[in-house]
N, C-alpha and C positions, 0 to 999 in steps of 0.2 A: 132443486137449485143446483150448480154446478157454476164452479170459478176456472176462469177463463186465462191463458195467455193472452198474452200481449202480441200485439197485431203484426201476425208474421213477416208481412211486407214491410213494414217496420223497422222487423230487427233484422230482416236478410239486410236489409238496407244500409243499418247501422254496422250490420257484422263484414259487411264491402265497402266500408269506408265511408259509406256516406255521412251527412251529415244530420245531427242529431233535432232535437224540439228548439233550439237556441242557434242550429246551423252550421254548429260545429263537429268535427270530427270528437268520437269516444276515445277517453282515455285508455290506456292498459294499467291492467295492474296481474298479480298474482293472486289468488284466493287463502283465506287460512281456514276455510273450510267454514265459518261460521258466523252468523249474519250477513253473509254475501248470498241475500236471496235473488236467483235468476229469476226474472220476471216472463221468460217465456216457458222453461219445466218447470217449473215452479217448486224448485229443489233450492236448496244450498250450494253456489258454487263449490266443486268440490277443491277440498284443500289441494295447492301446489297445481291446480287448474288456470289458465291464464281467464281473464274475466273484462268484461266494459262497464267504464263507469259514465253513464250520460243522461242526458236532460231530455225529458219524456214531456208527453202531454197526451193522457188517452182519453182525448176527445175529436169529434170528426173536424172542428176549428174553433179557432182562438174565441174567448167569449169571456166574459167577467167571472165564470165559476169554472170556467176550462183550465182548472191544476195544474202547475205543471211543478217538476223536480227531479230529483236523483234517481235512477235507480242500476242497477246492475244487470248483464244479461252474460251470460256463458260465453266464453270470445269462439271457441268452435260450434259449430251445428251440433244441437241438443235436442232433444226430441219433443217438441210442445206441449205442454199435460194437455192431456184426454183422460184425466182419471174423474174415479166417481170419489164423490164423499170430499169434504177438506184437503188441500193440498198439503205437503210438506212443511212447506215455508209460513204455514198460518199455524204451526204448534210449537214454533220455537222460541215466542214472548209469551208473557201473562195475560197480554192483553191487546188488542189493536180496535182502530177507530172505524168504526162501521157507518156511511152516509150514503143515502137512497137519493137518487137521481131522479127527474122526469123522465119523460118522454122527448122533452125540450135539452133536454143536456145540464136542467137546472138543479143544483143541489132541492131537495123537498126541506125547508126547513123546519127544524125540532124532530129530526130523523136521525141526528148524529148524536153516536153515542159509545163511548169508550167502554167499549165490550170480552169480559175474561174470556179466552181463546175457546175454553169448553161450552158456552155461549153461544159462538158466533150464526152456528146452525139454528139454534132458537129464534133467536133476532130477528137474523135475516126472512126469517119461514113469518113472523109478525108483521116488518113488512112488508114481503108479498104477500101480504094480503090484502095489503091495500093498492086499489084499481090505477092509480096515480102513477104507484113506483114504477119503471121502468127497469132499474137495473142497480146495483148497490156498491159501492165502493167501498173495498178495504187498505185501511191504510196506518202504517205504525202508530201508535200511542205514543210515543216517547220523539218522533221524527218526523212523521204525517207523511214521510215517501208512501209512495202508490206501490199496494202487494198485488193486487188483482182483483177481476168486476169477477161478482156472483150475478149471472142471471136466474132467470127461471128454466126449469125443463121444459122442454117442449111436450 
């Protein structure tokens, strides 16, 4: 399994002004270094970093379980995680909300489950293994903002 940025074309998009899941232009802000998770390096914006605050929806379209909400992305060009193993920004809470997708883009229900961070790789490895899931969603415990999809390896 392997977690994924957020869809480049996306945030180049957002990062030129475009406009956001809602249509609007990203806010600016300054970063203090912690719970400002970038949702494309899947880091922590870094402290005294300038950072966007905007309205997501990583789904290919709008739909009844197509989520949408806040999240944060690096305001300069940041380099998209390609890393192996858990990312950064999924070891900084106790705990975040894990929910497995179709194929359909539909939540699988009784799949979501508020999962301790050192967890998350177990879980998610249960689910895939079931033929259904698709792809898994993580997402805060305490806020339910979108952190980033676990696929499977190829």
């Amino acid at each position: 399994m392997r977690a994924t940025p957020y869809d480049i074309t996306f945030v180049d998009h957002v990062r030129a002004g475009g406009g956001d899941a809602n249509g609007m232009r990203a806010e600016t802000a300054i970063s203090d270094g912690k719970g400002t998770p970038c949702r494309s390096c899947l880091h922590d914006v870094p402290e005294g970093a300038g950072m966007l605050i905007l309205s997501a929806r990583p789904f290919p379209a709008p739909q009844p379980y197509a989520e949408q909400g806040p999240i944060f992305l690096c305001a300069d060009q940041c380099n998209p995680w390609d890393g192996a193993g858990l990312p950064p920004i999924l070891m900084t809470s106790p705990d975040y909300l894990l929910k497995a997708y179709g194929h359909d883009d539909r939540i699988i229900y009784g799949t979501g489950q508020i999962t301790p961070a050192a967890e998350i790789a177990t879980y998610a490895n249960t689910l895939f293994a079931r033929a259904d899931v698709a792809y898994i969603d993580v997402r805060s415990a305490r806020n339910n903002c979108f952190q980033t999809r676990l696929i499977r390896d190829d």
